[in-house]
N, C-alpha and C positions, 0 to 999 in steps of 0.2 A: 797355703800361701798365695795361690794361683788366687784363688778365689778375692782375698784382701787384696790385693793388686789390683784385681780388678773393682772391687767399690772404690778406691781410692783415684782408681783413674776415672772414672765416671762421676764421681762428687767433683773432680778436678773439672772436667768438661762443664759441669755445669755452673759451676763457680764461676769459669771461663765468660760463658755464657753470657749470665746474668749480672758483671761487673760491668760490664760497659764501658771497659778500658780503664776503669779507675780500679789500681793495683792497688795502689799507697795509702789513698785521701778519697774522701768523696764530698760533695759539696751540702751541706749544711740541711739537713731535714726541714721541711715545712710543715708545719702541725697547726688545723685550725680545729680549736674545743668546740664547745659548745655556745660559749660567750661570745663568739669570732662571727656566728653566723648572722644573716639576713632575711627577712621574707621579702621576696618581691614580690609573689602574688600566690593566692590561696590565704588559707585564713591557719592563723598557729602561736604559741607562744615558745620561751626559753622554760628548761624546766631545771630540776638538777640534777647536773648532767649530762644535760643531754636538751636537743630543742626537738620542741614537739608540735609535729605538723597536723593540723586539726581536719581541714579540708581542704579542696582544690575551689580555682572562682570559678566561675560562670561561664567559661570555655572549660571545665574539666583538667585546669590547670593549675599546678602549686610548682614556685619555684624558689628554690633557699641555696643563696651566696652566700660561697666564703670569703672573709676579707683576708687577702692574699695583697703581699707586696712581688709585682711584676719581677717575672724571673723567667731566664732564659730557658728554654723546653728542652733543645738539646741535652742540659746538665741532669736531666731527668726522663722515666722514662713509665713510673708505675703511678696511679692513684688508688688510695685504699682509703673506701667509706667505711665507717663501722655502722650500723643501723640493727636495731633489734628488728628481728622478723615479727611482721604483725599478725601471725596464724596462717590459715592456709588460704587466704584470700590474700594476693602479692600484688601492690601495684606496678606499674610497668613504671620502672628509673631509667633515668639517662644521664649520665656526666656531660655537661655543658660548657664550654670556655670560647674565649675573645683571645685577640692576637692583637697587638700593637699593630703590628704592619696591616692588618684588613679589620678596622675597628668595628666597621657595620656589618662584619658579616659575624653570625655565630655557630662553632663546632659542638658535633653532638655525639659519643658512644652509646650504645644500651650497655645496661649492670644487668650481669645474669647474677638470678638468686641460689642461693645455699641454703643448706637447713638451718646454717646458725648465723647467716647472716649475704650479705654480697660478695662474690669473687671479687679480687685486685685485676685493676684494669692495666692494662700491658698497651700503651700509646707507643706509634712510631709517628714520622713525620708523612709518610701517607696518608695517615688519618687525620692531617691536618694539625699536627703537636709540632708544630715550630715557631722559628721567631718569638718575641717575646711575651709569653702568656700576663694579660691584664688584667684577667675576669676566670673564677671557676665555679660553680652550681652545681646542685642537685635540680635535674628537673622529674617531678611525680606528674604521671598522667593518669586519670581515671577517678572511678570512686573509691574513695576510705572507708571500708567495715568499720576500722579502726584506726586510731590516730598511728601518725608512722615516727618515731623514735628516731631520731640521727645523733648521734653522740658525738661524731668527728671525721674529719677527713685528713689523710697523711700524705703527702707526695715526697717519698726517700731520698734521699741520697746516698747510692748505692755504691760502697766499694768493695773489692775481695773479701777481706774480711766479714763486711755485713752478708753477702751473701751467702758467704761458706756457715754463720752462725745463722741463718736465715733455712736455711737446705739442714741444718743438724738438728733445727728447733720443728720445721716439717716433719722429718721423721722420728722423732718422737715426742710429739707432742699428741698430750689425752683425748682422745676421741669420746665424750660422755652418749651414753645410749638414749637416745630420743626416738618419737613412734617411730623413724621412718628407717632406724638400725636395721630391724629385722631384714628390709631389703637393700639399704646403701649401708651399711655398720659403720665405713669410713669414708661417708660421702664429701667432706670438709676438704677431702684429698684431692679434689678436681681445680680448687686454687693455687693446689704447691705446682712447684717448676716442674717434678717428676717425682710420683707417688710413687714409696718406698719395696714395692710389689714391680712396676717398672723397672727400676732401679737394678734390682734385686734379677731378673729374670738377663739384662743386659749384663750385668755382672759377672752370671752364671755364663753364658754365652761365647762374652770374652776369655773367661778364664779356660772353658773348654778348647776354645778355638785355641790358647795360646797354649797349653799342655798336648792337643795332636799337632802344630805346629812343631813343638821343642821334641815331641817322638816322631816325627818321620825328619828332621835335623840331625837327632843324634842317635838314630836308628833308634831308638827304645820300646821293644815291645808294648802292644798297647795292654794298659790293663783298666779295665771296665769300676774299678773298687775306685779308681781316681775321678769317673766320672760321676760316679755313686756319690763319692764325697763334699762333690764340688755342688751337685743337684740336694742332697741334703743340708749343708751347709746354708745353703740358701734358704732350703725351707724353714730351718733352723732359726737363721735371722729374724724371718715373719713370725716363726710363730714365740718368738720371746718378745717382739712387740705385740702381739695377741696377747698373752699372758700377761706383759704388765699392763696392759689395758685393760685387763677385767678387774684386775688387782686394784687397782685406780678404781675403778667402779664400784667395785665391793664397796669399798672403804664409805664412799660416797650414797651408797644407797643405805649404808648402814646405818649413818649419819643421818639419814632423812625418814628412814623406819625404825630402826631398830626399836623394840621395848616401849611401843607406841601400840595403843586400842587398833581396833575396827577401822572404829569413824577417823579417829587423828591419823593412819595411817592417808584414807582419804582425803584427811584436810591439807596433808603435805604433799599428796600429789600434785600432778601440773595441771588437773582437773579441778582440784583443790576450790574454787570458787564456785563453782558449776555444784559438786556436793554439797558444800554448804545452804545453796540457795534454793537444792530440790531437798534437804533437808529440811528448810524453815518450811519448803510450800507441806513438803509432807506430815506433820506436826500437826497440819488445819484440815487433816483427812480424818473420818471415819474407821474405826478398826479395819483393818482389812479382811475379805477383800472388796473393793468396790472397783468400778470399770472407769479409766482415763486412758484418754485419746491427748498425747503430745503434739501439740503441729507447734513446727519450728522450721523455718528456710536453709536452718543447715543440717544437715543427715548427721553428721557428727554429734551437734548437739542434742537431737532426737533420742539418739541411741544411746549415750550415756547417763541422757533426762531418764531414762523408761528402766534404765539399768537402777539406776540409785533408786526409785519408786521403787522396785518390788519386797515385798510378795500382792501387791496391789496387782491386780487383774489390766496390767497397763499394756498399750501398741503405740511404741514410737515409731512403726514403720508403716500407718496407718496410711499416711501420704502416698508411700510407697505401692498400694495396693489397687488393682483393675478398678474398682467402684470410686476412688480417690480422684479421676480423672485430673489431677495435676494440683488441684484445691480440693478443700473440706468443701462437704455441701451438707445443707440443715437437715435432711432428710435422713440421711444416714443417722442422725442423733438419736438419743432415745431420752427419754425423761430417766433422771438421776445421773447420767453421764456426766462424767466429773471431764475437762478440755485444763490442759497447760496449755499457755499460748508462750511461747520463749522467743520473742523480735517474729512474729509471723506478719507474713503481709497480704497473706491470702484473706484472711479476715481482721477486724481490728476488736478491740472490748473498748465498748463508749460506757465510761464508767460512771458517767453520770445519769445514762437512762436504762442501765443496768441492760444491758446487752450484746452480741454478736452483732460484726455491720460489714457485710461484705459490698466490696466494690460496685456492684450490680443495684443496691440498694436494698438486699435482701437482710431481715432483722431477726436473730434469733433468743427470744428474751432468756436471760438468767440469772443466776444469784453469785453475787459475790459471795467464795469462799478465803480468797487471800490476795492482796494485790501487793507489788514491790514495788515498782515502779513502772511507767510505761512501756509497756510490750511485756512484761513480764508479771501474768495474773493468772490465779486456778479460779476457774468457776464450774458453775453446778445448773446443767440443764433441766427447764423447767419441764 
């Protein structure tokens, strides 16, 4: 009972919290979709669903407005981007806004990233969120591997209510396992108000302090099985969120493997494209085994290039090696050495005079064995 007491007063504090004095009411949610946005500069289109930022201009800059009707800042206090993550190359965001009262000047936060997307940004009036907001943005600074996805932007309106189903929807909501589980399993948890592990340890804390409290009150022997209870109890709570969280999971991977081949299981992975494409190059090989060298600018894709090749005599960590000095060099080649090239830029394939063309101007001739599209060909050393 101690224990429940104590979550109920700590959801309470936080509710407290994060209301912002609106008990009863809160003032009207602002939601801009996908249609709502703008580019002001960088280059990009609307997609569905979602607008799609292509690149940044000529300063290394992209920036996409939402059309917002002017509202007071006070009434509010969070902004929340939804953007899909573009892999593990993150451009650096910033939330952007203009004020009535100081038109020429402009305010700027950074967005820290998530594995499955941006933390909600928490504004006060320190930071410059006051007076009447006229203007809000996404600004991207840097290079795009890849185009950046924004789907919407929310600024709430927060009252008891929302908050307390906000904090109940935090703690149990599904954590799906992505690479980076194995070391954050519920990294998602660094945007809630208080991760339910927090939570849960303060809970415990209170309710002990309030049980030696209520026995040295009422003289009551202590006995050690209450504090047993109270430290169980807790773990208790974590780990039936653990359990329906794998539960969830099961179901979900089940659904994307289950009673599915080799190759389909590969094709439903999140690598999924990546197979597919060393599937097509590998189809235009030689029985195996013959010798390929992967160069690829991302280590990632090296190693999972050189994984789907085998039993092919393949090194996607070729780059990786003392002789490698940072690039491929021609000399390390050998006649019949089979090269994937996957986006490299250490060398390029000029496919019209059938060759290897590194930056230096050095030419190493070969044969086309499969080409996809640019930056993505197998060829065959002469």
């Amino acid at each position: 009972m101690l224990l429940a007491f104590a979550y109920v007063g700590v959801t309470a504090v936080l509710v407290a919290m994060n209301a912002r004095g609106n008990w009863i009411s809160a003032p009207s949610t602002i939601a801009v979709a996908a249609t709502g946005f703008q580019l002001l500069r960088g280059s990009g289109q609307p997609g569905p669903g979602a607008f799609v930022v292509e690149s940044p201009d000529a300063t290394g800059m992209a920036i996409l407005q939402a059309k917002v009707v002017p509202f007071a800042a006070h009434r509010y206090s969070r902004v929340d981007w939804k953007i899909v993550p573009p892999g593990a190359a993150r451009p650096a965001l910033s939330f952007v806004w203009r004020t009535r009262e100081q038109p020429n000047r402009t305010f700027a936060m950074p967005l820290a990233w998530l594995e499955n997307g941006v933390a909600p940004l928490e504004l006060t009036a320190e930071d410059g969120w006051n007076g009447t907001i006229s203007g809000v943005a996404l600004m991207v600074r840097g290079k795009l591997q890849q185009p950046l996805v924004v789907q919407s932007v929310t600024i709430p309106g927060i009252s008891a209510a929302y908050a307390a189903r906000e904090i109940g929807g935090q703690w149990t909501v599904w954590h799906p396992f992505t690479g980076g589980s194995i070391a954050f399993p519920f990294d998602a948890e660094r945007d809630e108000h208080l991760s339910l592990l927090a939570a849960t340890a303060l809970a415990q804390g209170l309710a002990i302090g309030a049980y030696l409290l209520l026995a040295r009150r009422r003289k009551w022997p202590l006995d050690a099985r209450v504090l047993w209870a109270v430290f169980l109890g807790g773990w208790l709570v974590l780990d039936v969120r653990w359990q329906v969280n794998l539960w969830r999971q099961l179901a979900a991977t089940a659904q994307q493997f289950a009673g599915k081949s080799s190759d389909d299981k590969s094709l439903a992975a999140i690598d999924g494209p990546v197979f597919a494409l060393i599937r097509e190059m590998r189809a235009a090989l030689p029985a195996p085994p013959v010798r390929i060298l992967v160069l690829s600018d991302s280590h990632p894709l090296r190693s999972r290039a050189a994984y789907f090749l085998y039993p092919h005599s393949v090194n996607g960590f070729y780059q990786s090696r003392a002789f490698g000095k940072g690039t491929v060099d021609p000399a390390d080649f050998h006649a019949g050495d089979y090269l994937l090239l996957l986006f490299y830029t250490g060398a390029t394939y000029d496919r019209a005079s059938r060759a290897l063309v590194w930056p230096d101007g050095r030419r190493q001739p070969v044969d086309e064995v499969a080409f996809k599209a640019e930056g993505i060909a197998l060829v065959r050393i002469r």
